[in-house]
Backbone as a chain_set.jsonl record, in Angstrom:
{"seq": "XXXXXXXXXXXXXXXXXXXXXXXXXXXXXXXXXXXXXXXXXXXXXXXXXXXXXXXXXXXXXXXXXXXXXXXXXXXXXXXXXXXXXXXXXXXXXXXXXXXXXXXXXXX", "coords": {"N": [[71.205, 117.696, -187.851], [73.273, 117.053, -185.442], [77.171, 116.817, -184.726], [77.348, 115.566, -183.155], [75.41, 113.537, -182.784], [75.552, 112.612, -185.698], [77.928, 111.258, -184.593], [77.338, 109.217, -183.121], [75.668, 107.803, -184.318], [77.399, 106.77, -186.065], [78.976, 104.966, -184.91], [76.705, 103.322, -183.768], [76.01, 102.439, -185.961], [78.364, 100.49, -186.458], [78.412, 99.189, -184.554], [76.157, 97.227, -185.081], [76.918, 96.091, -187.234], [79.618, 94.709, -186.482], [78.654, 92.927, -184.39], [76.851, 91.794, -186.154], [78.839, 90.338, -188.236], [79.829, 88.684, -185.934], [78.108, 86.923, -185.55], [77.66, 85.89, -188.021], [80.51, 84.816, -187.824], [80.322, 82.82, -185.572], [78.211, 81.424, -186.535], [79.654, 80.075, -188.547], [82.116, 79.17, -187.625], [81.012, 77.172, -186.041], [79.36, 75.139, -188.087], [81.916, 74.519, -189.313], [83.09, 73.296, -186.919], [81.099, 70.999, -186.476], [81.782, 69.848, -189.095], [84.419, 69.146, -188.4], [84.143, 66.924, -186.329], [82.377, 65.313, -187.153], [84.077, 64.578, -189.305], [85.464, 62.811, -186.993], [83.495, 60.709, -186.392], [83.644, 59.098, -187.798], [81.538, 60.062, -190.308], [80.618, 60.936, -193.014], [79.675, 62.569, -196.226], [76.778, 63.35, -197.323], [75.381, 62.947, -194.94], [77.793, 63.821, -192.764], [77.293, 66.886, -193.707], [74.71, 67.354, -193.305], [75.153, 66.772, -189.999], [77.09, 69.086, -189.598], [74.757, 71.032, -190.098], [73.131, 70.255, -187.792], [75.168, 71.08, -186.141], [75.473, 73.804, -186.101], [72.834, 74.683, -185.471], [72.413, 73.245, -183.26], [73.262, 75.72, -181.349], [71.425, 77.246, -181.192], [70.177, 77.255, -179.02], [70.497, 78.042, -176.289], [72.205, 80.556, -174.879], [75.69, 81.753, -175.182], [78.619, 79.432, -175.884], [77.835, 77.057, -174.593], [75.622, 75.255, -175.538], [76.275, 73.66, -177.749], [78.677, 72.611, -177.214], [78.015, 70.975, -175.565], [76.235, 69.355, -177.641], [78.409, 68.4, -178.91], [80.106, 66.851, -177.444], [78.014, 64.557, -175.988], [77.46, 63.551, -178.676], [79.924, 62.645, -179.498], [80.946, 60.812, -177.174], [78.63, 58.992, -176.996], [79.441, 57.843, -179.419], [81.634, 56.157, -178.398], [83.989, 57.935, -179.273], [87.451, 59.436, -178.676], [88.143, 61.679, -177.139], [88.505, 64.535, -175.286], [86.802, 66.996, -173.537], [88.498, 69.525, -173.238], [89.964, 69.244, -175.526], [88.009, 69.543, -177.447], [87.305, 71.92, -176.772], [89.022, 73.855, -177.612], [89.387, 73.189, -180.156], [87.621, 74.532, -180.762], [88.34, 77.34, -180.485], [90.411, 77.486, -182.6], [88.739, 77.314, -184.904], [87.578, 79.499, -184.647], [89.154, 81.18, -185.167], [89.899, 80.996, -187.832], [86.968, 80.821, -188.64], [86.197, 83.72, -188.505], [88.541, 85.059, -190.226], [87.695, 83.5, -192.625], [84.8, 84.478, -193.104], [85.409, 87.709, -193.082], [87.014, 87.759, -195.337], [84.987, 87.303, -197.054], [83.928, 84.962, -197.757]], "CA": [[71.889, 116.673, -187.079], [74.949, 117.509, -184.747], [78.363, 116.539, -184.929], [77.456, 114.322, -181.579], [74.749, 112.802, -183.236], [76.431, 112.059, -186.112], [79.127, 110.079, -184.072], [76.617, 108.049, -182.675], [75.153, 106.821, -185.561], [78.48, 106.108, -186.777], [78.829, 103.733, -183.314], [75.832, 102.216, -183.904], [76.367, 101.214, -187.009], [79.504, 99.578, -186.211], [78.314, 98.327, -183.548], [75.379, 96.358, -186.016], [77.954, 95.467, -188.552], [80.276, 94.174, -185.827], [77.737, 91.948, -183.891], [76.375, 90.795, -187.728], [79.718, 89.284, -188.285], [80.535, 87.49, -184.906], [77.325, 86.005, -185.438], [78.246, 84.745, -188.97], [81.58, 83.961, -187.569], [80.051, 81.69, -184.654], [77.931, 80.032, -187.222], [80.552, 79.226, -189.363], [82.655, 77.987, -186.636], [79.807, 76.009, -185.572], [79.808, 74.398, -189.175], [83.547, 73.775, -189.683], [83.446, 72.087, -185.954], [80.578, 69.846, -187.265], [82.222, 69.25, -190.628], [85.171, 67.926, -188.26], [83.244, 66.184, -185.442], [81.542, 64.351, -188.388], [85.138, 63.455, -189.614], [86.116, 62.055, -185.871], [82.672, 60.331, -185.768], [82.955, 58.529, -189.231], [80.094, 60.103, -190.377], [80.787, 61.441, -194.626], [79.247, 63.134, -197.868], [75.649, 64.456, -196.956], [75.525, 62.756, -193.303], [78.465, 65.03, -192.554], [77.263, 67.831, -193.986], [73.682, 67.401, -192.345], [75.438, 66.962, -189.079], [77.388, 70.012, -189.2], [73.818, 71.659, -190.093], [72.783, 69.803, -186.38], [76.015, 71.483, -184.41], [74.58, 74.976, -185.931], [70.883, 74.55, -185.015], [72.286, 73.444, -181.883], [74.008, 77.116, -180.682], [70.651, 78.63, -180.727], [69.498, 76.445, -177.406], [70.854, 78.564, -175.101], [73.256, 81.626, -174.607], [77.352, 81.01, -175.494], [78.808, 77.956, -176.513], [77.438, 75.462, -173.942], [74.426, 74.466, -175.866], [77.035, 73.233, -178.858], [79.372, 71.909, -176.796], [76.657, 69.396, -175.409], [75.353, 68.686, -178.006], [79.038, 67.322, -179.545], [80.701, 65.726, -176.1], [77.361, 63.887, -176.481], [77.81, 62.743, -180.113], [80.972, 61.69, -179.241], [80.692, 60.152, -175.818], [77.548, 57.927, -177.457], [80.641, 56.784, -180.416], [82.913, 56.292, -177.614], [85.495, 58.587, -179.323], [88.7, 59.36, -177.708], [87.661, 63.504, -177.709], [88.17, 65.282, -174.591], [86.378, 68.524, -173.487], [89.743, 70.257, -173.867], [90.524, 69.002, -177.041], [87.011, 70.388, -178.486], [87.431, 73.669, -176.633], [90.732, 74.002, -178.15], [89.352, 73.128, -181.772], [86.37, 75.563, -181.405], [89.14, 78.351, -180.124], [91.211, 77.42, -183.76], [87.956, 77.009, -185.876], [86.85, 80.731, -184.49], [90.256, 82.198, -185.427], [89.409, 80.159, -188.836], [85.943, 81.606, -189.629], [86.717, 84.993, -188.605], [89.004, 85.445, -191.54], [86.913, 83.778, -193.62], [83.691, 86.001, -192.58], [85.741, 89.077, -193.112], [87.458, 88.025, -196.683], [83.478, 87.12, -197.737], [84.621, 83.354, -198.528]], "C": [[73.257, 117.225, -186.663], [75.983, 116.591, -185.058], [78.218, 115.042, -184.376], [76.552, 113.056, -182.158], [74.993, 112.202, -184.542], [77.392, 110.634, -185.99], [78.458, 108.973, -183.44], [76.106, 107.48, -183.532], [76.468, 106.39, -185.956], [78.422, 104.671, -185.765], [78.157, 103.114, -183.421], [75.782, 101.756, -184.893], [77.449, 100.255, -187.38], [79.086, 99.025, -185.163], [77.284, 96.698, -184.022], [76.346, 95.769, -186.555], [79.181, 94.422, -187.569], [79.544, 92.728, -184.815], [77.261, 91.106, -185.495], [77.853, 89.544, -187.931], [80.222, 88.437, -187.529], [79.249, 86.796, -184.745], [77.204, 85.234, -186.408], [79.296, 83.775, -188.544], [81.498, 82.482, -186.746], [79.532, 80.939, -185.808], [78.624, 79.265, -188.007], [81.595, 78.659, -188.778], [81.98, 76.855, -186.363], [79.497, 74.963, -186.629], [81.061, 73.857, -189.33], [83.626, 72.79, -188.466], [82.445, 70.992, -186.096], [80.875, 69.377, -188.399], [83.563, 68.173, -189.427], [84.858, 66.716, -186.813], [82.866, 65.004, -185.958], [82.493, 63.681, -188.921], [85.571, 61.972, -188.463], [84.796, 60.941, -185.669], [82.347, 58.984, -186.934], [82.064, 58.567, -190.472], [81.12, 61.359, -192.043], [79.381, 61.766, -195.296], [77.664, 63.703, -196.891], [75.178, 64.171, -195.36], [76.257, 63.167, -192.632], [77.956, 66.289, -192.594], [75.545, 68.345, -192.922], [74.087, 67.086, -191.004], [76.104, 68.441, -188.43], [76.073, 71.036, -189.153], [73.024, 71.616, -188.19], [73.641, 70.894, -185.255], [74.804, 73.041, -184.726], [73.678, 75.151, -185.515], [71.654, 74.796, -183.762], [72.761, 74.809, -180.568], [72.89, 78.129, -180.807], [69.671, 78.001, -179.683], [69.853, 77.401, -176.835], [72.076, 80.03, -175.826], [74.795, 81.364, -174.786], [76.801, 79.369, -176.42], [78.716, 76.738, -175.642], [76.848, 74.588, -174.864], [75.538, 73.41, -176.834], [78.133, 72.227, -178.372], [79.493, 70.486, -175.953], [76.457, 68.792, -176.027], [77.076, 67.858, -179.067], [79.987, 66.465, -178.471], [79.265, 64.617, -176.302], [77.263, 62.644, -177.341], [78.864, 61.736, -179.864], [81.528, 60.76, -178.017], [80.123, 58.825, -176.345], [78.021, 57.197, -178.512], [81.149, 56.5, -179.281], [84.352, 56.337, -178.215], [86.22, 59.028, -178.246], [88.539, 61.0, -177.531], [87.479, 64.029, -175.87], [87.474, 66.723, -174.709], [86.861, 69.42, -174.213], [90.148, 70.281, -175.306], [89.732, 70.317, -177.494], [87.089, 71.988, -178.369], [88.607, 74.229, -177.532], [90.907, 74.281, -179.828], [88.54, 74.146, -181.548], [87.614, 77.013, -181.786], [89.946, 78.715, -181.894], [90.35, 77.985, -184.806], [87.496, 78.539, -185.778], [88.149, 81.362, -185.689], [89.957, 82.257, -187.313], [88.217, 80.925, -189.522], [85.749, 82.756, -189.483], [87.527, 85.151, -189.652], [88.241, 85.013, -192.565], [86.064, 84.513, -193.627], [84.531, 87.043, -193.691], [86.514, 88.743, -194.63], [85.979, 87.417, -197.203], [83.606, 86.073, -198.217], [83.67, 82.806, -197.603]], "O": [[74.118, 117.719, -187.391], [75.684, 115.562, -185.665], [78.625, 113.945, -184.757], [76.869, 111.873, -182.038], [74.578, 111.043, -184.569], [77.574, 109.62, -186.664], [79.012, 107.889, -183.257], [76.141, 106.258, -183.39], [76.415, 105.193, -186.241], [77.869, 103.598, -186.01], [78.524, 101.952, -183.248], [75.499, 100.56, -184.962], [77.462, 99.454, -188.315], [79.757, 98.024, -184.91], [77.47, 95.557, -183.601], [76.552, 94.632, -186.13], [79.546, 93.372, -188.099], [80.131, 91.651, -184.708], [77.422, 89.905, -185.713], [77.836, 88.32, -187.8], [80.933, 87.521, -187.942], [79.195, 86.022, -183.79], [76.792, 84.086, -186.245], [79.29, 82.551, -188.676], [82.133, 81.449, -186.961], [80.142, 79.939, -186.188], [78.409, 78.073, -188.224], [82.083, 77.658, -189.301], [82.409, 75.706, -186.469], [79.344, 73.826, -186.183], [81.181, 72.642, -189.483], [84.077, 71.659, -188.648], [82.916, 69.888, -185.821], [80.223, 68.414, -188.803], [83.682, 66.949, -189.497], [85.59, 65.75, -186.594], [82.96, 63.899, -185.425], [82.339, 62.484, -189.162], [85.837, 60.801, -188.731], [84.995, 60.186, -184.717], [81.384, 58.221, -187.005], [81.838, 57.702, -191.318], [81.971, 62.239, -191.914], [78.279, 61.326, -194.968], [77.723, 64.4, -195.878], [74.686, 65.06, -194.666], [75.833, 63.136, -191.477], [78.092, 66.952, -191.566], [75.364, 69.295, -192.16], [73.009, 67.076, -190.411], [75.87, 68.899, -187.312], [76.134, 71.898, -188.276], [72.566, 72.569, -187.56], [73.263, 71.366, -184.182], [73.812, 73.358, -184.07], [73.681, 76.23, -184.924], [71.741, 75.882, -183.189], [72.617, 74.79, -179.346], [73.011, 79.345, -180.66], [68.481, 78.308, -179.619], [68.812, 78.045, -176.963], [72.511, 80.233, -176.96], [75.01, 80.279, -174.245], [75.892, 78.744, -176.968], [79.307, 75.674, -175.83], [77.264, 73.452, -175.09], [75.514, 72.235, -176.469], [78.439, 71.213, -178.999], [80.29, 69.569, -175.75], [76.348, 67.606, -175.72], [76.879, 66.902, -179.816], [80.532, 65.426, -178.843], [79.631, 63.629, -176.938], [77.1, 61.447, -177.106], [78.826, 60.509, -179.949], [82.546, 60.076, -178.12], [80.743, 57.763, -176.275], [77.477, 56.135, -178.814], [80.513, 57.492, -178.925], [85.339, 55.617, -178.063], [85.806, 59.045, -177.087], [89.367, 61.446, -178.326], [86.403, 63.874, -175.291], [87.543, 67.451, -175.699], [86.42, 70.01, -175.2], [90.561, 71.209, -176.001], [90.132, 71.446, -177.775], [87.011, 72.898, -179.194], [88.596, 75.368, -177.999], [91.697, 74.927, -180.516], [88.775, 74.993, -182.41], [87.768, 77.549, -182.883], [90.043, 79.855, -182.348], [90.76, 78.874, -185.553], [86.997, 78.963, -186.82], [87.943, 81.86, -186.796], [89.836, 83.303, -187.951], [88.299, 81.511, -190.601], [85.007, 83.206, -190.356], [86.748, 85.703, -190.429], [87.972, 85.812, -193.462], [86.354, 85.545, -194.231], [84.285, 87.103, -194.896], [86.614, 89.815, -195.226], [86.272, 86.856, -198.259], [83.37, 86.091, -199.425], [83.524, 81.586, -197.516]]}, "num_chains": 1, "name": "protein.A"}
């Protein structure tokens, strides 16, 4: 095995290991913004917790974060909470920054 080839395996295995964790990270964003969705919606103890299980499911409909972001403007439209778009985009944006560190300290 060459030097070159070598360096490519290195690449691709960072490139695995790097995709592995922004796909933990989304899901665990995707949990923490159904843990607080579920706060804004009234919704506690295992009906919380089985809702945030709902946002996750719902981010493997489609490609990005539309499918997820449907499926909680939705939720909260059909309460008629006070929850703009913006807001939620705004919390996902926090909640990423959020389960990216956790992810990466293994918490």
């Amino acid at each position: 095995m060459t030097t070159f080839d070598k360096r490519e395996e290195g690449f691709e295995k960072k490139f695995a290991l790097d995709e592995e964790l922004k796909f933990k990270a989304e899901a665990r964003r995707n949990k923490l913004l159904g843990q607080w969705v579920a706060e804004k919606l009234g919704i506690t103890g295992d009906a919380a917790t089985a809702y945030a299980k709902e946002v996750v499911a719902a981010d493997f409909e489609e490609a990005g974060d539309g499918d997820v972001l449907s499926k909680v403007m939705g939720d909260i439209t059909a309460k008629g909470v006070a929850l703009s778009e913006q807001q939620i985009r705004v919390k996902m944006d926090e909640l990423m920054a959020l389960a990216v560190t956790q992810v990466k300290a293994g918490t």
